[in-house]
C-alpha positions as CSV (number, residue, x, y, z in Angstrom):
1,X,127.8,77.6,66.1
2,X,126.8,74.0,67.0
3,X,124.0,73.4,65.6
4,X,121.5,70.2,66.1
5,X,119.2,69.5,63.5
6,X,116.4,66.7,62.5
7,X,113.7,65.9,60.5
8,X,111.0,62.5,61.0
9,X,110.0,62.3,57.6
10,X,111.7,62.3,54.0
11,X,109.7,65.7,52.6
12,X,111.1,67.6,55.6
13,X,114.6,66.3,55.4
14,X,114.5,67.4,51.7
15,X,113.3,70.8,52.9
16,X,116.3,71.3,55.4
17,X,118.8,69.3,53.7
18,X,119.7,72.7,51.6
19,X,119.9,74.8,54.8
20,X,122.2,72.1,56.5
21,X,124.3,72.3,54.1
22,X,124.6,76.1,53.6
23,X,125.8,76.1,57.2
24,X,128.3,72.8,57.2
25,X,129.8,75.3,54.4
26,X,130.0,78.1,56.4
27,X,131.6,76.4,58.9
28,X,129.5,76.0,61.3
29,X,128.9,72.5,63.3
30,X,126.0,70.7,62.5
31,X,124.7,67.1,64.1
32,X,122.0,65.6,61.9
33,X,119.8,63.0,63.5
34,X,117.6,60.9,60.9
35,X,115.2,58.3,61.1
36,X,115.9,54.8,59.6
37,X,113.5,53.3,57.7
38,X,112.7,49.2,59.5
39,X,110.4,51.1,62.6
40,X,107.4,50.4,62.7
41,X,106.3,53.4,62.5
42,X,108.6,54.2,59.0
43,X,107.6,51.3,57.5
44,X,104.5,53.1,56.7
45,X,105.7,56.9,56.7
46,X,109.1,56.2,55.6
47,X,112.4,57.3,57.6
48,X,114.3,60.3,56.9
49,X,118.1,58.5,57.4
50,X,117.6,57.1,53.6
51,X,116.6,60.6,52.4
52,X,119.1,62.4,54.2
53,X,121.6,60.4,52.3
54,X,120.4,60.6,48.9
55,X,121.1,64.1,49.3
56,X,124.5,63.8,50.4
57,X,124.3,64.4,53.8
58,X,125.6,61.9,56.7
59,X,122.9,61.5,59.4
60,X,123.1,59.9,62.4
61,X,120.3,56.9,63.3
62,X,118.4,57.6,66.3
63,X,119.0,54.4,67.4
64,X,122.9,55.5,67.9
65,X,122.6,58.1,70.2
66,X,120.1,55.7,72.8
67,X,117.4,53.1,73.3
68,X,114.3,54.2,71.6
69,X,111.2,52.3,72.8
70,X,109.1,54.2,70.3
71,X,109.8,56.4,67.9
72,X,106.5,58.7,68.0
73,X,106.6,58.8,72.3
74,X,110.4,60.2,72.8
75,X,111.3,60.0,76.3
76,X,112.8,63.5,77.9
77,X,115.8,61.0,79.0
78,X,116.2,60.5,75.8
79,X,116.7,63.9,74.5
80,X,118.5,65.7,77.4
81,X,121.2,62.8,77.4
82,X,121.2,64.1,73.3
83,X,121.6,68.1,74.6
84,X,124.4,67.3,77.1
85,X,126.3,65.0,74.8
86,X,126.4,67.8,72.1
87,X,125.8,71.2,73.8
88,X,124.3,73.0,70.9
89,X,123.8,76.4,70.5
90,X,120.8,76.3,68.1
91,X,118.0,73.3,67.3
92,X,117.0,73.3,63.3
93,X,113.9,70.6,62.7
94,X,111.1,70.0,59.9
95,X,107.5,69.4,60.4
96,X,106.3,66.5,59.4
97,X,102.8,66.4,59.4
98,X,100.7,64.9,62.5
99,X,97.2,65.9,62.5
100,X,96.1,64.5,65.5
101,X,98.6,66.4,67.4
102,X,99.6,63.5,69.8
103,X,102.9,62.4,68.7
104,X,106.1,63.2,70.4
105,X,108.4,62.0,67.5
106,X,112.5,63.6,66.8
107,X,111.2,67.3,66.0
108,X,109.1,67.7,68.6
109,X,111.0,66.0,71.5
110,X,114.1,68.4,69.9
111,X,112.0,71.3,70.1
112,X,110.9,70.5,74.2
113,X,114.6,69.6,74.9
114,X,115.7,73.0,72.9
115,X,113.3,74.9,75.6
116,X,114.6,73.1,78.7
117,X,117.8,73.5,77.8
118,X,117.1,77.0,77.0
119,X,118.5,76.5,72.9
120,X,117.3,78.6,70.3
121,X,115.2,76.4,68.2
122,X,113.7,77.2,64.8
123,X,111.4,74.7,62.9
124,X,110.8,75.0,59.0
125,X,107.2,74.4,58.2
126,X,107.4,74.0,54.2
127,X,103.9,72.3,53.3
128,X,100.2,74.9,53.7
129,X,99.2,71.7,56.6
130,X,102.3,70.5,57.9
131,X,102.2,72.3,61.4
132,X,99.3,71.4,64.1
133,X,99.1,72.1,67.5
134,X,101.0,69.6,69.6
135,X,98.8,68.1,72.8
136,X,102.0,68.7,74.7
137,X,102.0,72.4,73.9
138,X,105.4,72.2,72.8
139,X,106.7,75.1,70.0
140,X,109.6,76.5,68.5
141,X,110.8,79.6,69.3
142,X,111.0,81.1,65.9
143,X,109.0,79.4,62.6
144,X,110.5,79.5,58.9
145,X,107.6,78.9,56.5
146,X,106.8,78.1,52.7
147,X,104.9,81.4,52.3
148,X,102.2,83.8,53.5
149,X,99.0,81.3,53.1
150,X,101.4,79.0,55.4
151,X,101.5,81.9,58.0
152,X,98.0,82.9,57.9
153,X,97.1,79.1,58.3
154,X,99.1,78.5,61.5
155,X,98.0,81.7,63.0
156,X,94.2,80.4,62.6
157,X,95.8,77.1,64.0
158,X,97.1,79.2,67.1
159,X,100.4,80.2,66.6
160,X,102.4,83.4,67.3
161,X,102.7,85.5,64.4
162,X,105.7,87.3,66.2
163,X,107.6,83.8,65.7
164,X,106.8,83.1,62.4
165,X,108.7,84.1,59.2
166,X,108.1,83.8,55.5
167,X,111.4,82.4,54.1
168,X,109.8,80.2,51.2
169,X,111.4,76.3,51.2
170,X,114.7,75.9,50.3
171,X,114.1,72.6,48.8
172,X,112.5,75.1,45.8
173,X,115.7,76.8,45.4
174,X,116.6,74.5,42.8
175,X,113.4,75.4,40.7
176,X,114.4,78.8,40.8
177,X,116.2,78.8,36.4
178,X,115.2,75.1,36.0
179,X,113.8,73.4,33.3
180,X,113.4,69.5,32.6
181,X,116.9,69.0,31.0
182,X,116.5,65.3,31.6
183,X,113.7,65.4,29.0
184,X,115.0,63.4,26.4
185,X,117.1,60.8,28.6
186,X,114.1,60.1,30.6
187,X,111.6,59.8,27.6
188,X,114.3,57.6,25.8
189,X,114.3,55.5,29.1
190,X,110.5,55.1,29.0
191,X,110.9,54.2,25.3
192,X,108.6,57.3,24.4
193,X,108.4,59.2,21.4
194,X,105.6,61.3,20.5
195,X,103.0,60.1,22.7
196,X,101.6,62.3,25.7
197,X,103.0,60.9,29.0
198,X,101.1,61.8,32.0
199,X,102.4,61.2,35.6
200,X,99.4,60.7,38.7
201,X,101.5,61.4,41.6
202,X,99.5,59.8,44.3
203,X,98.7,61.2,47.9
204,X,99.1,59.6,51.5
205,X,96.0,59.1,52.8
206,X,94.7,61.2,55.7
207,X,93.3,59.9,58.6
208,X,89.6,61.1,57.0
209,X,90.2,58.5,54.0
210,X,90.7,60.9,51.8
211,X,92.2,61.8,49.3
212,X,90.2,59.0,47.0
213,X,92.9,58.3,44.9
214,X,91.4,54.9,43.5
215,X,88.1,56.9,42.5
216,X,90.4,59.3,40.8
217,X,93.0,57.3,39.5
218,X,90.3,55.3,37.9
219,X,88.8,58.6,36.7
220,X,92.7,59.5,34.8
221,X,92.4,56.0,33.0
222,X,89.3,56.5,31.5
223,X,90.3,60.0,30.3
224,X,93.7,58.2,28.4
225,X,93.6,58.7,24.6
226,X,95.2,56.2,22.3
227,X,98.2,58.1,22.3
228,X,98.7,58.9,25.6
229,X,101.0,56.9,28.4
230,X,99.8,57.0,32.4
231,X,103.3,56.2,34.7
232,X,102.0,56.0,38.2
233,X,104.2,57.0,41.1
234,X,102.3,55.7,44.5
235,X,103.1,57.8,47.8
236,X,105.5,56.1,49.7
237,X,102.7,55.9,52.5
238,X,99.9,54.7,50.7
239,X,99.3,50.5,50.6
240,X,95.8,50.6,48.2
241,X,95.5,48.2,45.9
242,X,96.1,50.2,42.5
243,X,95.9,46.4,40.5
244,X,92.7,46.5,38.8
245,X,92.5,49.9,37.9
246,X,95.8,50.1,36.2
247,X,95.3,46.3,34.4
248,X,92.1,48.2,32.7
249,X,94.5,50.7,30.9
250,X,96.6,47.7,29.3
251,X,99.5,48.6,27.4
252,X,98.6,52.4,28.1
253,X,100.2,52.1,31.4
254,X,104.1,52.3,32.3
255,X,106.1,50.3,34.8
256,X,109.4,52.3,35.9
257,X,112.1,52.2,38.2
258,X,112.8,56.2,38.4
259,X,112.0,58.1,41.0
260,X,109.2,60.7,41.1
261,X,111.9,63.5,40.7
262,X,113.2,61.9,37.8
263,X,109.9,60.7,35.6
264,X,109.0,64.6,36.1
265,X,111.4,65.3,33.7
266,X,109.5,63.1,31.2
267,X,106.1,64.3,31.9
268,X,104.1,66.6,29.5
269,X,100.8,66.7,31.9
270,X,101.3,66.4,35.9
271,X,98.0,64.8,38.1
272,X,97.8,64.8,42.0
273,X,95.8,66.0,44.5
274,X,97.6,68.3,46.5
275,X,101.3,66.7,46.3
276,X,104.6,68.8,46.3
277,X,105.2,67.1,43.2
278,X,102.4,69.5,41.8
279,X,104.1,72.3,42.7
280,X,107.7,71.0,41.1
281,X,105.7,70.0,37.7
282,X,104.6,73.7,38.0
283,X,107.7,75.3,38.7
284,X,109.1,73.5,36.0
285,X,106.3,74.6,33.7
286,X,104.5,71.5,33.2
287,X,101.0,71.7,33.1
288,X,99.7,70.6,36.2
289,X,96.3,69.1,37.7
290,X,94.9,68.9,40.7
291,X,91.9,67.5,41.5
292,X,90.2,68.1,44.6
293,X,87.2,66.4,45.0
294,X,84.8,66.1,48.1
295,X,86.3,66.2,51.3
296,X,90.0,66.5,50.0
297,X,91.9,68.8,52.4
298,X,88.7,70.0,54.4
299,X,89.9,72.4,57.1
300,X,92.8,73.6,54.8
301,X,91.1,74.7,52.5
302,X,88.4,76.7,54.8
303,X,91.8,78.2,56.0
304,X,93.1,79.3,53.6
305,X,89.8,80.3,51.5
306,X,90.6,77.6,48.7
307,X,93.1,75.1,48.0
308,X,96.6,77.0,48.0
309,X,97.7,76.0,45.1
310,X,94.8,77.1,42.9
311,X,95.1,80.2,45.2
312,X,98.7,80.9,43.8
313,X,97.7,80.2,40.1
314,X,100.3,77.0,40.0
315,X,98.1,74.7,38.8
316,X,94.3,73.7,37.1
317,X,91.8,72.8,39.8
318,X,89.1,70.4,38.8
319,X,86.3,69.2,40.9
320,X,84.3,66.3,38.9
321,X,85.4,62.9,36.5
322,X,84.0,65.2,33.2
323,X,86.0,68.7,34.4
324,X,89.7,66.3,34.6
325,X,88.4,64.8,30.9
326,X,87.9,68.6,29.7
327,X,90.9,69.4,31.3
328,X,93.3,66.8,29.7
329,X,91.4,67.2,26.4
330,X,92.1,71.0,26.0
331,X,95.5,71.2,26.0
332,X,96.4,73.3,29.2
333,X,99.0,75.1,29.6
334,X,102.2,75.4,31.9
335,X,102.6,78.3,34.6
336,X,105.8,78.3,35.7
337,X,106.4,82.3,36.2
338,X,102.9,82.7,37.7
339,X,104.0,79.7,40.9
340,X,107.6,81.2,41.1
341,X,106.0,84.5,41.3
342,X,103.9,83.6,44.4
343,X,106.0,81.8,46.0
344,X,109.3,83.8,45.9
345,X,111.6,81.1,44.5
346,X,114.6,82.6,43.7
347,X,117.2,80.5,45.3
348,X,117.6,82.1,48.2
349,X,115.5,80.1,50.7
350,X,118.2,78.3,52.2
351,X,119.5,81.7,53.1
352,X,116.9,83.2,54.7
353,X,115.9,80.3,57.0
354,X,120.0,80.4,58.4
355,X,119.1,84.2,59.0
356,X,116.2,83.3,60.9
357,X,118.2,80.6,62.6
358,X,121.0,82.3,63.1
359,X,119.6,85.3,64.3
């Protein structure tokens, strides 16, 4: 088959990297169309061209295949000149998140082409509150999602159960036997040796302000013992000023060049709020904190009935500066086979979203 897939942001393009290349293997023929990362609009998001390469994969820029005006309003020029130059038989796209539910960005104007052109088109929904309704109505014809809350969630959101399908996200497959084998290169990198190094992976901010992660950050530094070490991994779309709060830990704090993939390996206690990297600390059986605090993740959480991933037993939920303090003073543990458990990763994602896709 010919196949035409695309992602707008780098946590989707992870998330359908693995299926793209489970097809290319099998022969199929797939076109995959990222987004650099000079936009103005990936500037602040971050493209998904960069990402798509870092994996391995050889995108090609939007900006190749036509004038692009702006990359959130897509014209339908645009994307039927896209359909006719490559005649494909299916669409594959990610969902990257847009609560507001007025953007027209690569997945969307994909999935409107794929229904004009009359294309198959499936789109892979891998995060609890990446898909919203789109102003323009547009949908796929089939959904591939992270798991069961993910389907209950969209439903209440007001789509077709009959199109969506519980596959898991193949960008977990890899968690499925892992462990942090880069332990040792990584501490050795950090110059570590006994000390407790915690890693606060930080969140993008919504558009209600939240999550606090300045409020909370500052809570994380108070809560360092002498022994313990605080590497802070910002989210790509987040420009706060973390300055002040950090200076006040001193020497506590460490400056790296690793990516957040790779300072996992170090880490003995995982922070966020709701980040994937919470659920990769889990799955690799690092104990893992999440702190959700005030209005963090409103309408998911009444939902879903809770934050999913205290739902699914991945990770320790606290709520206040003094339950994050009792937390990190206890000595929690890691539940790796309780998160694997609920969320069915056994390396075999990637294969069931080509089923659904292929289908």
């Amino acid at each position: 088959m010919k196949i035409l897939a695309a992602a707008r942001h780098p946590g989707p393009a992870e998330s359908i990297s693995p299926v793209v290349k489970l097809l290319i293997g099998r022969g199929h023929s797939v076109t995959l169309i990222g987004m650099r990362n000079d936009t103005p609009e990936t500037r602040i998001h971050g493209g998904s061209a960069t990402k798509f390469r870092q994996i391995g994969l050889k995108p090609i820029e939007m900006n190749e295949l036509g004038d692009v005006q702006c990359v959130v309003s897509i014209t339908d020029t645009y994307t039927d000149a896209i359909f006719e130059r490559f005649k494909p038989d299916r669409v594959l796209v990610g969902c990257s998140v847009d609560a507001t539910g007025k953007h027209f960005a690569i997945e969307d104007a994909l999935l409107s082409g794929a229904d004009r052109h009359s294309v198959t088109s499936v789109q892979l929904v891998e995060a609890w509150q990446a898909w919203y309704p789109r102003e323009t109505g547009v949908i796929a014809n089939r959904y591939a999602v992270l798991d069961q809350i993910t389907r209950d969630v969209m439903s209440k959101r007001g789509a077709e159960l009959e199109r969506i399908s519980v596959t898991g996200n193949p960008n977990l497959d890899r968690f499925a036997n892992a462990v942090p084998d880069q332990r040792e290169a990584v501490r050795d990198s950090l110059e570590l040796k006994d000390e407790r190094l915690i890693v606060y992976f930080g969140q993008a901010v919504s558009r209600t302000g939240t999550p606090d992660d300045p409020k909370t950050m500052n809570w994380v530094v108070k809560a360092l013992g002498i022994d313990d070490r605080l590497v802070f991994s910002p989210h790509p779309r987040d420009d706060r000023d973390y300055t002040t709060i950090l200076a006040s830990a001193g020497n506590r704090v460490i400056e790296t060049t690793l990516t957040s993939d790779e300072v996992l390996h170090g880490a003995d206690v995982s922070i966020s709020h709701y980040s994937t990297m919470l659920m990769k600390s889990s799955l690799l059986d690092i104990p893992s904190i999440s702190i959700i605090h005030g209005e963090d993740i409103r309408d998911l959480r009444r939902e879903a009935s809770g934050s999913p991933m205290t739902l699914l037993g991945g990770v320790h939920e606290v709520n206040t500066e003094e339950q994050l303090l009792a937390g990190l003073s206890a000595g929690l543990p890691g539940q790796a086979s309780i998160i694997k458990n609920s969320l069915s990763v056994d390396g075999m994602a990637a294969e069931r979203v080509a089923q659904v896709g292929l289908a």
